[in-house]
C-alpha positions in Angstrom: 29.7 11.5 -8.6 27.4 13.8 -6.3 25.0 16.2 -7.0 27.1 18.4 -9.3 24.8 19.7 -12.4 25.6 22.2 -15.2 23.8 25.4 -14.9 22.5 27.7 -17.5 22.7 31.5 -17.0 19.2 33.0 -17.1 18.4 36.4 -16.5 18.9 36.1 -12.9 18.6 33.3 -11.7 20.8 29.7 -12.6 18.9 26.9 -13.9 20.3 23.2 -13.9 20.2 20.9 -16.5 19.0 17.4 -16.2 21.9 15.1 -16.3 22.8 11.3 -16.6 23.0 10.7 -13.2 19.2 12.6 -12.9 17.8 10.4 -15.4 19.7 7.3 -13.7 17.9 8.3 -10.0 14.8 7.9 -11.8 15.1 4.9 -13.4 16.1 3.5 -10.3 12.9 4.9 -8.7 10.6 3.4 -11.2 12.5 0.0 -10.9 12.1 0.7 -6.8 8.4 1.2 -7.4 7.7 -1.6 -9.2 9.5 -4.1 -6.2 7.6 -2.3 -3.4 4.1 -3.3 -5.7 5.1 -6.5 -5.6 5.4 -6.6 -2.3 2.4 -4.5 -1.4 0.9 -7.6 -3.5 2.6 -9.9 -1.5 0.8 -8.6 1.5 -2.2 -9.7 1.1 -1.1 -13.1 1.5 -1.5 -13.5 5.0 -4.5 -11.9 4.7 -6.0 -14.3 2.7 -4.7 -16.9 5.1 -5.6 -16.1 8.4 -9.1 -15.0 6.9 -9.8 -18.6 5.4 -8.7 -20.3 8.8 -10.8 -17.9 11.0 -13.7 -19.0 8.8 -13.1 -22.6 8.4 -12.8 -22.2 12.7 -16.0 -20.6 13.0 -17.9 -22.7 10.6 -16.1 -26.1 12.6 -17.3 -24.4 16.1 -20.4 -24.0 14.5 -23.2 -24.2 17.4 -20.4 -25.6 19.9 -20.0 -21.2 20.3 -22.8 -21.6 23.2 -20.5 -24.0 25.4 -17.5 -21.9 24.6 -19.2 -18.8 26.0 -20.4 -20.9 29.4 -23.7 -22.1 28.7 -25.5 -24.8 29.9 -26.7 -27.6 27.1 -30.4 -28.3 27.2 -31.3 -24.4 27.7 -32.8 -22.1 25.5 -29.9 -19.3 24.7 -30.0 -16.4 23.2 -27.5 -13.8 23.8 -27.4 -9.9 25.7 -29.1 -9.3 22.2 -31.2 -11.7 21.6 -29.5 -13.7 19.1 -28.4 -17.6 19.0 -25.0 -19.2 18.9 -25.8 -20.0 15.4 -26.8 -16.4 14.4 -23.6 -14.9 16.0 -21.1 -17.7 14.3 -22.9 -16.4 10.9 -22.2 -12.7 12.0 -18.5 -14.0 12.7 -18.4 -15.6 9.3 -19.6 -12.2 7.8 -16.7 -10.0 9.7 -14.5 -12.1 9.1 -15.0 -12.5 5.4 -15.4 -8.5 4.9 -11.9 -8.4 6.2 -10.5 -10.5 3.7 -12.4 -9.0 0.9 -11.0 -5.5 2.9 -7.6 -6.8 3.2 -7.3 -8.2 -0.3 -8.6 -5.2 -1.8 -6.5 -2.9 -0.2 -3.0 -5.1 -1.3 -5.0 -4.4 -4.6 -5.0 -1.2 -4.8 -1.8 -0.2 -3.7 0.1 -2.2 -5.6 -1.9 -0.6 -9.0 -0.8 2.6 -7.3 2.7 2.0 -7.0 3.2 0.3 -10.2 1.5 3.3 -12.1 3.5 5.7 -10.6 6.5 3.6 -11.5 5.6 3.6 -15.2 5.1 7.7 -15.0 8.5 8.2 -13.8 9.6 6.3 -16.5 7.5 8.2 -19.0 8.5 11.5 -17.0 4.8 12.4 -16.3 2.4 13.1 -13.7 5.2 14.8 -11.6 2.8 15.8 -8.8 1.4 12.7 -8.5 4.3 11.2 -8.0 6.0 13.4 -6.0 2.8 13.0 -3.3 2.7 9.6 -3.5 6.6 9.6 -2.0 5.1 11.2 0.8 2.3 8.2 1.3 5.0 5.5 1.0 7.1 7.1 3.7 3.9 5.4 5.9 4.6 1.5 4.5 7.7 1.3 6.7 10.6 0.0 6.0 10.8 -0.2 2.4 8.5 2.8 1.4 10.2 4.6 3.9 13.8 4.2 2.4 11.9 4.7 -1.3 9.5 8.0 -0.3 12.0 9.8 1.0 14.2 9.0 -2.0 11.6 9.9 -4.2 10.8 13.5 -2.8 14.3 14.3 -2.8 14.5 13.2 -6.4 11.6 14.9 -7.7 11.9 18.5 -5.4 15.6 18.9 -7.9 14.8 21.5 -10.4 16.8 19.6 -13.1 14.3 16.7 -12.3 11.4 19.0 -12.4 12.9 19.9 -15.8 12.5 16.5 -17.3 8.8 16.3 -16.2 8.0 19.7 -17.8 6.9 21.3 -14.5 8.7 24.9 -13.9 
């Protein structure tokens, strides 16, 4: 029923006390949190995909690479640097496995990010943490968007601070 909170006369200034409908927003944040590491999860599907067929093509093209880059069979070829077609199909295999290890690594990471901020809203801890991690999901558009912004203006409420012991 809106943003209405019950205030608390002191000294000078008015405080507001955490309500229901505080501790409801952040229960819905933590549960919000907890989806978007999922997801985050979830992303490095693809990842894993693509990487394994770009490998599996390199290792089928195998020394083929020479003809596909316009040399002549029968030659000796070397590249501009002085490697072979078989050296520069390993160096493929090597980028392109580091970006799947990369890839996989950051999914990872962020979704043991998210998912430990979700549980410290729930335990009404780490306030800071959390409150500049909504500003780093506002960059995993659309969802952490939609669930950063919601976050910051959850957490900047006094009443909120409140709950997480921060004045």
């Amino acid at each position: 029923m809106g943003w209405r909170h019950s205030t608390i006369c002191n000294g000078d200034r008015l405080e507001e006390e955490p309500n229901a409908e505080d501790r409801e927003h952040l229960s819905a944040l933590s549960i919000g949190h907890f989806i978007l590491a999922g997801v985050a999860l979830l992303g490095g599907i693809p990842t894993l995909m693509f990487g394994v067929a770009g490998a599996k093509l390199i290792d089928e093209v195998g020394s083929d690479l020479s003809m596909a880059m316009g040399e002549v069979p029968g030659q000796a070829v070397t590249d501009a640097f002085g490697g072979s077609p078989e050296a520069m199909a390993q160096d493929l295999n090597t980028l392109i496995t580091t970006m799947i290890v990369g890839g996989l690594l950051i999914a990872i990471i962020s979704a043991v990010h998210l998912a430990v901020v979700g549980v410290q809203i729930r335990k009404r801890r780490w306030w800071t943490f959390c409150y500049l991690t909504g500003w780093g999901e506002c960059l995993m558009f659309p969802f952490g968007t939609v669930l950063g912004i919601f976050t910051i203006i959850v957490l900047a409420r006094p009443s909120v601070k409140r709950l997480f012991g921060v004045q």
